[in-house]
Every structure is written in C-alpha cells, then in structure tokens.
N, C-alpha and C positions, 0 to 999 in steps of 0.2 A: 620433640617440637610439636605443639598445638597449633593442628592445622589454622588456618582461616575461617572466622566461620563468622555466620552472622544467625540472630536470634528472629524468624519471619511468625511476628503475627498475623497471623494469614486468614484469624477471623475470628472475632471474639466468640465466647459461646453463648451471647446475645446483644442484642442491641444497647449501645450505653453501661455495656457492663465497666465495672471500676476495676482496673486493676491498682494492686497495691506493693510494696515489698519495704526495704529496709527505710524505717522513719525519717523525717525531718524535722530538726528543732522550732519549736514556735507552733502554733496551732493556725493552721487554715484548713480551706476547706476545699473539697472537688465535687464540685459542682453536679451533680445526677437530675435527679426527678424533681427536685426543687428549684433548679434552676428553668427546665423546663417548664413548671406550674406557672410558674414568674413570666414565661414567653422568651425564657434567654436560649433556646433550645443550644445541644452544644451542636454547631455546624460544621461539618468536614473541614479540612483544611488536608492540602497535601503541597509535597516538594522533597528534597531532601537538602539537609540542615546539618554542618559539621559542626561539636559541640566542642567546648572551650579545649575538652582532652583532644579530638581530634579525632573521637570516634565521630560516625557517620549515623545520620538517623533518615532513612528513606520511606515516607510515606503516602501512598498507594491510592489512585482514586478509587480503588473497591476496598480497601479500609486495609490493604497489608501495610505492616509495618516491620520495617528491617532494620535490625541494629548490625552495624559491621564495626569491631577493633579497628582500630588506625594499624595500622601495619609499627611490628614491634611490642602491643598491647592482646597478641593473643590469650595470653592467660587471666586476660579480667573478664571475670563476670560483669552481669548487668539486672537491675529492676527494671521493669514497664512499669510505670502509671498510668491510670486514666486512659484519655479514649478522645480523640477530637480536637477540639480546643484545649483540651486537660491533657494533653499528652504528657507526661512526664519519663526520661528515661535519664536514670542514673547509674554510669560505672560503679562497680565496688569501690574499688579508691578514690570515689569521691564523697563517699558516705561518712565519711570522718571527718573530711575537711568542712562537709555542709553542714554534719551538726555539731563541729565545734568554730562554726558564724565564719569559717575563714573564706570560705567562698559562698558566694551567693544562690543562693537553689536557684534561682531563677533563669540563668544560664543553662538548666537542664527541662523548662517548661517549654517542653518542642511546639509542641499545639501553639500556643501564643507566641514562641517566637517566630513561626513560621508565618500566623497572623498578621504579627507586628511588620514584615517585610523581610525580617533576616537569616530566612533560606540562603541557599547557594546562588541561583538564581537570581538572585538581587543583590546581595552583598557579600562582598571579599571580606569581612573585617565581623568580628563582635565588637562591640564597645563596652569598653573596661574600664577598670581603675585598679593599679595595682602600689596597694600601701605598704609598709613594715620594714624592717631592718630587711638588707638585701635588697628590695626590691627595688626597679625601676619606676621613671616618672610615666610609662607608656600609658595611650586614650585607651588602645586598640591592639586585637589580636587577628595578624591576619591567619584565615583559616587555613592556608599551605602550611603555616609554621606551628598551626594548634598545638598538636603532637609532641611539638620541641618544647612549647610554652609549658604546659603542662608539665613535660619531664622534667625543665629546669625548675620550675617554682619552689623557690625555697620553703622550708617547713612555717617560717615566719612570716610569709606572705598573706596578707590578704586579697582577695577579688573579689572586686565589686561588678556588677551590671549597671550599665547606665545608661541604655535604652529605655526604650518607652516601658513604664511598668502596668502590674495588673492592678486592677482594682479589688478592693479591701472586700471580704465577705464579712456578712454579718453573725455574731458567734450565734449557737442556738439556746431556747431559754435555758436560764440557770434555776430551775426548780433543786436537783440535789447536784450533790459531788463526786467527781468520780475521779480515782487518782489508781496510779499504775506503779507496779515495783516490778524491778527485770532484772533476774538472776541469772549469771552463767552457768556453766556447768561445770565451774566449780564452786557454786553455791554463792560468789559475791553479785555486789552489785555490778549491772552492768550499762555501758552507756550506752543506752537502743531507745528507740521509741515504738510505741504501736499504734497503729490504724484501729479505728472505731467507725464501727456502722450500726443502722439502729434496723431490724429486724420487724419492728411496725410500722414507721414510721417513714412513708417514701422521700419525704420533705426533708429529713437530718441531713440527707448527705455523708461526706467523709470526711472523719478531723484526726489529727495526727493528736497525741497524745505522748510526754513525753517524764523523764523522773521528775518530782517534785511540783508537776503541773497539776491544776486545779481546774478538771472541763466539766462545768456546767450543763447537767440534763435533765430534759425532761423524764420521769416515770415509762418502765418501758423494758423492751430485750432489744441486746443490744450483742454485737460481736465484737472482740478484742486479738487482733494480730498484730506479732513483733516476727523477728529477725535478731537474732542475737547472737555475738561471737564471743570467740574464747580463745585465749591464747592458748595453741599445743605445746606440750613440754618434748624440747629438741627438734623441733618444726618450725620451719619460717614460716607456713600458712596456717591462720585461724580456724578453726571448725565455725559453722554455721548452724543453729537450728531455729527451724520455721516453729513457732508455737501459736497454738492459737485458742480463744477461749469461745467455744460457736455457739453459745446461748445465756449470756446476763442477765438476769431479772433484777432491775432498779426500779427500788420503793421507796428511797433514801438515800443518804450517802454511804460510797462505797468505796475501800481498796479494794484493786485486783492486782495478782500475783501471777507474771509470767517466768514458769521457774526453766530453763533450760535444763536443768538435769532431768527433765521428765522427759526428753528427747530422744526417740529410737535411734538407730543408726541406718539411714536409707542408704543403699548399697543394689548396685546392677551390675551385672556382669554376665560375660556369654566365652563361649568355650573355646575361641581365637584368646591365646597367650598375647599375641603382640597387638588387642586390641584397646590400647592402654590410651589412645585422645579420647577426644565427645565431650560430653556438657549433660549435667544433668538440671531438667527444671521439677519445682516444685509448684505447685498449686494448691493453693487452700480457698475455698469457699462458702457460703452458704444461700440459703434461698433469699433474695428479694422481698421486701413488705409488697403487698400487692398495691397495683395503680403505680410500682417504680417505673414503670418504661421499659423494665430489664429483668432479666431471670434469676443474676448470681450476682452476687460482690465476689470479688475474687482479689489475691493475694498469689503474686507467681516470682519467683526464684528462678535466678538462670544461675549456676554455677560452675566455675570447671571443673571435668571428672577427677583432679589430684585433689581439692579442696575435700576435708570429710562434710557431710552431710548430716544433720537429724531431724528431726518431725516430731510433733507431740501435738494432742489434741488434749487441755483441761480435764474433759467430760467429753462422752457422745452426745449426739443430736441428731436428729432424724433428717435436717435439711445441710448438714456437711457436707463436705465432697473433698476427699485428698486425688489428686488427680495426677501421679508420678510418669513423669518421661524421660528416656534417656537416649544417647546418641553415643555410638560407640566405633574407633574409625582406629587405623594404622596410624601411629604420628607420621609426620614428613620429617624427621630427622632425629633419630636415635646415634644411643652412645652406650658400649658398652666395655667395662672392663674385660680383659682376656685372662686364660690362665688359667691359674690356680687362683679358688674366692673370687670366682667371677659375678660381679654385680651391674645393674643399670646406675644411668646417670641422667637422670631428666633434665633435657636442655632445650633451649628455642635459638632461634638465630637471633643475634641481632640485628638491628634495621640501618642500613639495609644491604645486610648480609646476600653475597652472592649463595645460591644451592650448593648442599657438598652430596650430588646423587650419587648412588651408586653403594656398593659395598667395598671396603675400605679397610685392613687389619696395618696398623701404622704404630710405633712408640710414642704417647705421652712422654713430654719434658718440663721441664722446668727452664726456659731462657736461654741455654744453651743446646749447642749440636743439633740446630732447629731444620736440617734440611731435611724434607720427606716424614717430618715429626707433624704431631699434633701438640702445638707449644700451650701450654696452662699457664696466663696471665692474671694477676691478683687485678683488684678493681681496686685500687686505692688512692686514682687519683680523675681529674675530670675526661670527658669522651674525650677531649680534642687532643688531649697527653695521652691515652688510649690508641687513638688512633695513627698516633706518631708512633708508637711501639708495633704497632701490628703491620703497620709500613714497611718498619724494618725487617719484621720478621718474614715477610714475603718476600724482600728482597734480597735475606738470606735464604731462602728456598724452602720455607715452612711449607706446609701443606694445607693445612687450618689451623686456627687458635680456639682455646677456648678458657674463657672469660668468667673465674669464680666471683661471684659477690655475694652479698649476704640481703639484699634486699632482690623483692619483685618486679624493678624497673631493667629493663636492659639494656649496654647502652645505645644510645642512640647518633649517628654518626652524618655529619651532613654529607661525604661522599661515601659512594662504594665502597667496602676493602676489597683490593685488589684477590684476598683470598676469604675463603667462608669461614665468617666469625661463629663460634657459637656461647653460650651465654646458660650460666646456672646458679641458683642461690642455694638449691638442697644441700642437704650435709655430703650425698654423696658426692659431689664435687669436692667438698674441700678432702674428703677420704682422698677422694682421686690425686689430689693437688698433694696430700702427706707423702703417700707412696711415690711420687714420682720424684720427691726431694730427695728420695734414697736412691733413684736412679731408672730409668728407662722403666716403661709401664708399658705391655701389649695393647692396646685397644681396639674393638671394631666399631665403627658407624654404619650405618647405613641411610641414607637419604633416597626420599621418592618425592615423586613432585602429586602425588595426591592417592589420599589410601584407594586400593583396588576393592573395597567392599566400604560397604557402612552399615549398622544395625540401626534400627527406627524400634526403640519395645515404649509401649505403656501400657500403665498399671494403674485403674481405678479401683478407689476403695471408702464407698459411703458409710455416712453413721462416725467415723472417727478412723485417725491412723491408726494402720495393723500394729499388732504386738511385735511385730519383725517385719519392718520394710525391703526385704532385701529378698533379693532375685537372682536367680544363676538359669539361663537357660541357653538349651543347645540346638544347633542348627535345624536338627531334625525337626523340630517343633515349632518350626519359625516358616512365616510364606518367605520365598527367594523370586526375587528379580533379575533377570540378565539386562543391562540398560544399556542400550546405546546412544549417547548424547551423539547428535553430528553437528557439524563446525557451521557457521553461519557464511559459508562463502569462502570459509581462511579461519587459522585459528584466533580462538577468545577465551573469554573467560564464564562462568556464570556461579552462581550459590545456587546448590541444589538446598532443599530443606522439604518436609515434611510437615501433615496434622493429622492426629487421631482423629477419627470422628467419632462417637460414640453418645450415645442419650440425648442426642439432638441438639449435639454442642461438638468443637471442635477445639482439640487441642494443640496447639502450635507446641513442635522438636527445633533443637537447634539445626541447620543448615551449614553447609561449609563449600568453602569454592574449589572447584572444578577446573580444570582447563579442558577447551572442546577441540577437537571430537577427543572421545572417553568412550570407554569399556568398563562397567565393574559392575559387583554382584553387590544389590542390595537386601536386607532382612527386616521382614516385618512381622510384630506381636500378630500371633491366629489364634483369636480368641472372639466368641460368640461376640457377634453384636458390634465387633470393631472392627473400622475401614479407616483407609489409610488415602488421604489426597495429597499429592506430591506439588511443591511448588519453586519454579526455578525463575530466577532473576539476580538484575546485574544493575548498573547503573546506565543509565539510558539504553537498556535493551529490552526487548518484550517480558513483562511476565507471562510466564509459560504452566499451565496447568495438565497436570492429567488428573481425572476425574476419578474422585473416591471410589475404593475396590475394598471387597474382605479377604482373607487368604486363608484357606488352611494350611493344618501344620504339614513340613512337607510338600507344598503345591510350589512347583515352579511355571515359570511364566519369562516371556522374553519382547520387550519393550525397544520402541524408536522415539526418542524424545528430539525437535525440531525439526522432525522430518519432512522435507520441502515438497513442495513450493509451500512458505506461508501463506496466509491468506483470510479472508473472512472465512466464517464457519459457523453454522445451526446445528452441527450432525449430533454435538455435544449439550444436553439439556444442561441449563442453569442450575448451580448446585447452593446450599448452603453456605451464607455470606452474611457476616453481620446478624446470624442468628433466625435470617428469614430465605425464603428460597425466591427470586423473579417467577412471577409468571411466563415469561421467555425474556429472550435476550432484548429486547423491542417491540414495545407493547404499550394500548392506548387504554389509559382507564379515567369514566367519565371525561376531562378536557387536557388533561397531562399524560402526554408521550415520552415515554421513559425511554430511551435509548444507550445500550453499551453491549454493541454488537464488537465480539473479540472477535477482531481483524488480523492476529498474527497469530492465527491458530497452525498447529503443526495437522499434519495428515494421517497422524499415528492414531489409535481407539483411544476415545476419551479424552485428546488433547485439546485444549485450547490458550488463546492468548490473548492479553490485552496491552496495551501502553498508554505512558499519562502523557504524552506529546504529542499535540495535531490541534484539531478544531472540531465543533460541529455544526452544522447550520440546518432549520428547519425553513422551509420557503411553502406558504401556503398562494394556492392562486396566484403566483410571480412574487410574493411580497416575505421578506424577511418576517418571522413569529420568532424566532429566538436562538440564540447562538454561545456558544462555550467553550474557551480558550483550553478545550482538553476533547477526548474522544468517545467520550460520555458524560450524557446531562438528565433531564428534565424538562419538559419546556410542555408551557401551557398555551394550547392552542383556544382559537373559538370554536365556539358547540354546533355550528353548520358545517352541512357537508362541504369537502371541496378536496382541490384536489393539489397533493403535497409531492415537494419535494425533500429530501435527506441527504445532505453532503456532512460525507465524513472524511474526514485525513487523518491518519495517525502516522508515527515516525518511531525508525530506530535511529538515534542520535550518535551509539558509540562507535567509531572506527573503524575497530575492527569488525564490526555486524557489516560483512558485506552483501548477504544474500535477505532479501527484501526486504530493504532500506524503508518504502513510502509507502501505504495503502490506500488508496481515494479508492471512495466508491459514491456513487449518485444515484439512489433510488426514487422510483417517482411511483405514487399510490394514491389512491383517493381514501378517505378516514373522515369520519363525525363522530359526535359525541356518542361514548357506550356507555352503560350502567357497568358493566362488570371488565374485569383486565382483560383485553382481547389483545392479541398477536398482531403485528402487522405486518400485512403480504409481503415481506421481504424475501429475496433469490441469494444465493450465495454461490458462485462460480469455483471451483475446488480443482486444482491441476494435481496430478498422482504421478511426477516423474521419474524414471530412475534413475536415483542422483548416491552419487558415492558420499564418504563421509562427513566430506565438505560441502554436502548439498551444491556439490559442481556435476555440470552434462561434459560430456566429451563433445570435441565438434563436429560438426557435419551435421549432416541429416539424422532428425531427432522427436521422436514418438512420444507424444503425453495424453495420457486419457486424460481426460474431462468431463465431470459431471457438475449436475447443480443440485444446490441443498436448498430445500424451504422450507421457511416459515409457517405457520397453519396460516391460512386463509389465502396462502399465491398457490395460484392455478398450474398446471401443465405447460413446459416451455413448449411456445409455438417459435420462436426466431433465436438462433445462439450465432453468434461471430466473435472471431479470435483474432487479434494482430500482435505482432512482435516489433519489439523496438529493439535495437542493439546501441542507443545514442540515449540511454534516459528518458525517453518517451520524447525527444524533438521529432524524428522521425515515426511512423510506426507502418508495418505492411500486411496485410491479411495472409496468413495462414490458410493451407487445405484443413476444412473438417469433413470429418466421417462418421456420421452418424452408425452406432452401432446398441441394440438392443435398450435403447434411452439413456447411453452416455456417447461420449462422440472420444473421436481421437484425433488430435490436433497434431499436425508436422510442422516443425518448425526448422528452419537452415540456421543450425548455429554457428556463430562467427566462429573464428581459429582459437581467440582469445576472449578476453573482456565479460559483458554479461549481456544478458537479455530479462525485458523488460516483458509484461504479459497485461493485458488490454482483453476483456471480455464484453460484451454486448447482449441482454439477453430479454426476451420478453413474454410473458404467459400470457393465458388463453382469456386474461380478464382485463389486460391493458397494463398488467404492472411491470415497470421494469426496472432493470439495474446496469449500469456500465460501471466497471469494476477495472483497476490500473493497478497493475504492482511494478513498480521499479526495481529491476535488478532482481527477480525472482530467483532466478539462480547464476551460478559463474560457470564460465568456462574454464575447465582444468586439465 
C-alpha cells in the first residue's frame, strides 16, 4: 500500500523560477521575466483548489505548495508547473488524456483558477462540459464527487472547461525553426512533448514544444526538456525518462532529437528490506539569462517508487543541475505469499477500504470456503456489482478480499466495505489468483497505520547526469532523528515532508501523512554542504517548520515537533523562502512594513509556524493604513513618524486542532521612514508547559515558565501580566507571576476538564508593547 503523501513545495530555488515536466499539446506560454518587463508581474495567489481528478492543490501565503492524491489515487504521480499565477499541477494520468485534446489543460492552471474564484473556498462545482459516446449532459463537477468523476470518465469522453478563460500569449519572433523528434527507449517514436527555454534571452519565456510542431525563434541558446514513457514488457507500468538537451546553439533552422534510450536508470535504495513506498523526484535545470528575475528554469518529476526511472543529459553544460531526491517509507499494507516460492504482492486498498492492521497468516481462495480466508475477486465487472459481491463475502465471514485487475485505478466504492478490500493490477496477483484456483494459498499481510521511520536522501550532480544514477546507502552514514510529533489537544492528522537545502536553493521531498501524537525515526543524506528543513501541514492547520540543520553520518539527535503552548515566536531567524531570506519576521523598509510574524510556533529548537486564516491590521495615530484578509501582508505606511498599532489574528480552522485554536496579538510601537530594512520593536510572550503528548496539563494547580522573545530594536520588559480564561476568553482571571532570573513562572488553577485560554500583557523600557491571546492553549486530560 502507498502510503499518503503529498508533494510540499516548500520553496522554489529562486524567485519566479519555472517549473516544468510532462508536455502539453498546442504551444503557449508561461509567462516569467517577460511578463514581468510588460508590468504583468506574476502575483501570489493562494487557497486550496480540488482538481477535476479530485486530487487537492494547497497553496501557501509564504509560497508552499502541496499536492495530496484524492484518497484511492495513491499511486499517481504528479508534475508542478510554473509558480504564481502560472501554477500548473498535473497527475500522470492526466497527461495523455490532455495531449490527446480529450481534456482540457486548463482544469490543471491552479494559479488562474484559483484567480478566477474557483478555489474550495468559493465554489463546490468546476464548470464543465462533458461530450462523446458515453458520456453525460452534466454543466458541472462537484468537487466531493471529483474522485468518482474522474474514475468513471469513459476513455471516449471529452472535458471541456467552461469557466472564465486565460488570455492568448503572443508566440515569440519567428526568425528560424526549430522542431523536435522524441524517442522511446525502444527507439520509436514517441507521443511527449518538450519545454523550451531560451538561455539569453529573459523576455522568451516557456513554450511547449510538441511532434511535428513548427516554434519559431529567434538566433540564440536555448534549453530542450521532455518526459517520455515506454511501455514495459510484462508490466502494467510505463518507465519514465527525464531527458534533457541544456545548451542549443540556433543560427538557423533546426531538429532536435530527444532519444530515451540515452537514459541512465536512477535508482535509491537504503538497507531496510521492507523499505519498499516513497516517491522519487527528479529535477533538471539550468542557469537563467541574466535580468530574468530568477536563478534556474527547472523541470521536476515526482514519481512513485514502483515506476522505473531514467535520466539522460544530450551533452554537458557547465550551468545544468540534476538535482535527485528520494523518500523511502514502510507501505501501510503489505501482502505476502507463504510457504514454499514465497513472493510479494503489491497492493493498495481500495477507497474506501476499512485498515486490515496488524499481522495476519490466513488462506487465499477463490469464492468459496470464504470464512476466516482472504477471498481473490476478478475485476470484471463495474464497483457497484463489486461491491455487491464483497457484501457477501463479509456476510459469509471472509476476512478480507482482494481485488485483481489489470489496470491502475482501484475500485472505487461509494460506501465502506464492511471488511478491508484490497486492490492489485501487478502480475503477481494474478500468480496469486492461479494458484489459488488449485486450492488454498497460505498468505501473510501485514498492515500499519503509518511506517515508524522515513528516509529523506538527496543527490546533487552539476555539469550533466552521472554515468549511474543509482544509490545504495546505509544507516550508519545517514544523520537519524527520534521525532516526536504531539497531538494538537486530541488526535489529528498532518503531512510531514522535507527540503534539501543546498547551493543556496532548496529542494522540496515528497511528504506523507502522519496521525498525531507519533513516534518514528527519521534519516537524512550527511553530506558537506547539505541541510535539511522539515515542513508539516494539513488542511486548515498550522504550517509547522523546524529550521534547516546539517547532520553527520552517524549523528543522532532527538526532536519535539508542536510542542505546546503554540504561540508567536522570534527565537527562530527567518530562513530561505522564495529563494531570498526576510530581514526579520517584521520589519520597516523606507515606507512598507512587511509583516508575517509565525504565530503558531511550537517551543521545540528551531521551530516555527504560520497559517493562511485570520487578518491583519495596521493602525497609525488611531487611523486604519492597511489591512489583509490573511496573517501576513505588506502595507505602505506614510514617511512621518508616528505611532502604530499591529493586530494580527490567525486560526486553526480543522476540528480536530484542539489546542491553540486562535492567535490575536496587538502590538503598539512608534516607526518612520528608514533607508535601510529595520526590525520592528516587537515582544513575543512564549509559555514552556509540561504537557504530555496531547499537549494536555493535568488539573489542579499548574506551573508554566514564561519568558519573552524580541525583536531588535524592543527594549527590556518593565511590566509582564498573565490571565487565564477557562470559557474562550469571555471570562479571564490574573494569575500569580514570579519573577525569576528574567523569565517569570505563571500558576495557573486548572479546571477538572475542558481547556484553558492564555492572555499575556507586556511592556518594555521604551513604551512598546504587546497583548497577546491564545484560546485554548492547551487541554485538560
């Protein structure tokens, strides 16, 4: 079973960079440094957007972006495009249907659809049109049902969008020709397209490029990436390889020739046998024409680890970059033949298949004498006759089923089954399904509700891909984490994920979900020069950072991730985001006050946190100067002194985040115009409780240090006050404080039950201050 996981770009490795991957038919463009020259700059856009398959695209007001599979769709990979307004993110199995016109790319332009208004947040429905034999008259897809829509769509269907669309780019001059041939590896032609970028040129931008197309360019060097598959013999999944050509010289008209068979075979692996999920990404690059805006063009591949891989570079180039990462985990649900000629059987559950945890040695059957068996059902006719059958089979006292087919969809079931389905298209299932026609098969499963370790390895390699991309490495030589996630109040959910850092760029690993509280051991590449920034989020919960670290081989270390009280927090410097570093979290330079102070920071080393729900207001001299329906903005004040106020709110919106729900803080400081990026005197109130793994206090009478963090330019606390609420903050009551060696210790009477709320008050030696409110800081347990 392939766990859960979602794809976090968690920071390009510059500002405006292009990401690219498997082509699209028709030639347009994505917009970079040229749109910019124009004044069209590309402007953030965030929310998150469920796409026509029913995957999920969450995107970040400090520029993360998460892809997460619909549930049922674990084993699709996915491309990122673009950046912004350009966002583009397409499943693999949608990459055939878009370039043979049967669905619309445009359904995958996140940036713009998110634009346009049709985020989640705003609307239940895409607007469609669905044509062809089979298909229905429907406007619309509501986004609960994506998942289904998707699955059902007949092979003859067309999908159209029929929302507001973008507008047309202009092609670039047609001085020569330049036309493309794309070979699989097995030497035919193949149906792919490649990305073009132009090397001097910041104004070309990106055009898809496709067989038998004719793109007009000016004189020039130019870069050529494709994506191209090949059918395996005795395999239901394709191989993939990233090819890429990193330095064109056009002086005329040209073919170019991207052959797959020049394609290495990239390969990771680590010395845990049963470390057989993860996701391998690929990245290909080059330098930027100067005056782009941006450092690299880039090209990244997210793949799953059963799909084979390969890589190939034309030629070297001195401004390439292959930039390999992989993610290596325990599935959540294995199957294995017993016996004599004992083999695996790669399977996923179906959706939405109850857990089968635990370890399990049971007989494989065929239909009958299904009681205490694991029954093997053919796929040969639709879910809802499917699900009629495994009805039965529960009600004759099966145990599980498991469901051969020959394709990569699984099915998909509108209720539960009563028992855990599970779901295979490899050959070894139908092995499994022969032998068992001859009678009773031993097998064992095993099911876990989330592997107890993960590998995080990357592998840079400039100038052009290695001769042998392939990696074997072992624990010893790897930094180790003990990690303790704790529960937000009660149990949740979250996506851990990962980024290399390295060259002054940052490379986003795939992530996978977690339930909280957790225990596991995680591994990171110890290799000069590379650090490793961890990033965890969920759907309306805090994103959660801990701050880039290097590790050597060998070095263990032992970690508290959301370790309460949440809270604002300075302790943690602004790291690399978008390819630039903040001068602080909150800071004035010349007449614009930048503000995105991470309010849900954990109390762990190096952690911090932000969320894209709340508000923020700046108030000069009594008077509103600017305000932003999020908890970070920009906001241009006037160039005299005077003296400001800063309300901020931010929220965790999901259910089950029961421990600090609400953040309001109100800062007041006096700020004028500076020449250069100055800090602003901001205090940050910090509670250090001892709270178990559900970040819950016991009741009674109850001990919390407290200190305060600054900002440069806030003075020495002269006045600190602490109240508690046990009502959401209708009520609140001052607490004893104690001042002790310049942090204090706060008592607080905790209720029997319920939660408590925390109310700080604090004011330095220069007039600044802050009152600070958390709801529901932690629970009673």
């Amino acid at each position: 079973m392939r766990t859960n996981w979602k794809f976090l770009a968690m920071a390009a490795v510059v500002p405006l960079a292009a990401y690219t991957a498997v082509a699209i038919p028709g030639e347009w463009k994505l917009s970079s440094a040229a749109t910019q020259a124009a004044g069209q700059a590309t402007h953030p856009v965030t929310g998150t957007i469920t796409l026509v398959t029913g995957d999920r695209v969450r995107v970040g007001g400090d520029g993360t972006v998460s892809v997460q599979a619909s549930p049922g769709r674990e084993d699709v990979g996915f491309q990122q495009i673009g950046e912004g307004l350009h966002l583009r993110v397409l499943p693999l199995d949608a990459v055939s249907p878009v370039a043979q016109g049967r669905v619309d790319e445009r359904l995958f332009e996140v940036g713009r659809l998110l634009e346009a208004g049709y985020g989640d947040a705003r609307t239940a429905t895409l607007p469609v049109t669905v044509e062809g034999p089979g298909a229905d008259d429907r406007r619309a897809v509501p986004k609960t049902r994506a998942a289904r829509f998707w699955h059902e769509l007949p092979a003859s269907a067309s999908v159209k969008f029929t929302g507001r669309s973008r507008s047309a780019d202009a092609p670039p001059p047609a001085e020569h020709t330049l036309k493309a041939v794309f070979l699989d590896r097995d030497g035919r032609p193949a149906h792919a397209f490649g990305s073009l970028w132009s090397l001097d040129d910041p104004s070309f931008g990106l055009w898809w490029i496709g067989p038998g197309d004719e793109l007009g360019v000016p004189p020039g060097r130019y870069a050529l990436v494709s994506t191209i598959q090949t059918a395996v013999p005795g395999r239901p999944d394709p191989s993939y390889t990233q090819i890429m050509n990193p330095e064109i010289r056009v002086d005329g008209d040209v073919t170019l020739t991207l052959d797959a068979r020049q394609g290495r075979r990239v390969e990771v692996a680590v010395e845990r046998a049963t470390a057989q999920d993860g996701a391998v990404v690929m990245e290909m690059s080059t330098k930027a024409p100067p005056g782009a805006g941006f450092v690299r063009n880039r090209s990244v591949m997210i793949l799953p680890n059963r799909v084979p891989a390969y890589a190939a570079t034309t030629a070297p180039s001195p401004g390439f970059l292959f930039a390999l990462r992989a993610t290596r985990l325990e599935p959540r649900i294995q199957l294995h033949k017993a016996g004599d000629q004992p083999f695996p059987v790669d399977v996923t559950y179906a959706y939405p298949s109850p857990e089968y945890l635990g370890t399990h040695t049971l007989d494989a059957v065929n239909d009958s004498g299904t009681k205490g068996t694991l029954v093997i059902l053919d796929r040969t006719e639709g879910d809802e006759e499917l699900a009629g059958r495994i009805s039965a089979v529960a009600s004759e006292g099966g145990a599980a089923v498991l469901v051969v087919g020959t394709t990569d969809k699984p099915p998909f079931f509108a209720e539960a089954p009563k028992i855990p389905v599970l779901y295979t298209y490899q050959p070894e299932g139908a092995r499994l399904r022969a032998l068992a026609e001859a009678g009773r098969v031993r097998v064992t499963t095993r099911g876990i509700r989330y592997s107890p370790y993960q590998y995080s390895l990357f592998y840079p390699s400039a100038g052009r891909v290695p001769d042998r991309p392939a990696y074997r490495v072992a624990d010893r030589d790897l930094g180790v984490a003990r990690v303790h996630y704790r529960g937000p109040g009660g149990p949740a959910g979250v996506t851990a994920g990962s980024a290399a850092v390295w060259d002054g760029g940052e490379f986003s690993l795939v992530g996978n979900e977690i339930p909280l509280p957790a225990t596991r051991t995680e591994y990171f590449t110890a290799s000069p020069g590379v650090r490793f920034r961890r990033v965890f989020t969920g759907e309306a919960t805090p994103l959660g950072h801990i701050a880039a670290r290097s590790f050597r081989p060998g070095e263990h270390v032992t970690e508290t991730v959301f370790k309460g009280a949440l809270g604002p927090s300075f302790a943690t410097p602004p790291e690399l985001i978008k390819g630039k570093i903040r001068p602080a979290w909150a800071y004035r330079q010349g007449d614009t006050l930048d503000m995105a102070v991470p309010l849900f920071s954990g109390t762990g080393p190096g952690e911090y946190g932000l969320t894209d729900s709340g508000f923020i207001r700046l108030y000069r001299d009594g008077h509103l100067v600017g305000e932003a329906e999020q908890p970070q903005a920009s906001i241009t004040a006037p160039v005299e002194e005077g003296s400001y106020r800063l309300d901020v709110e931010a929220t965790a919106g999901r259910p089950e985040w029961q421990a600090t729900t609400v953040v309001r803080v109100s800062w007041t400081f006096r700020s004028a115009h500076t020449k250069d990026a100055t800090p602003l005197p901001l205090m940050a109130v910090r509670y250090t409780p001892t709270l178990d793994r559900l970040n819950q206090a016991p009741a009674g009478g109850f001990s919390i240090p407290v200190r305060v963090e600054h900002q440069a330019g806030s003075a020495p606390v002269t006045k600190l006050t602490v109240r508690a609420s046990f009502d959401d903050g209708s009520h609140w009551r001052a607490v004893p404080l104690r001042e002790v060696g310049g942090t204090w210790i706060a008592r607080v009477p905790n209720p029997s039950e319920g939660h408590v709320s925390l109310q700080a008050i604090a004011k330095d030696a220069n007039g600044n201050t802050v009152k600070q409110t958390i709801l529901r800081a932690y629970t009673i347990g």
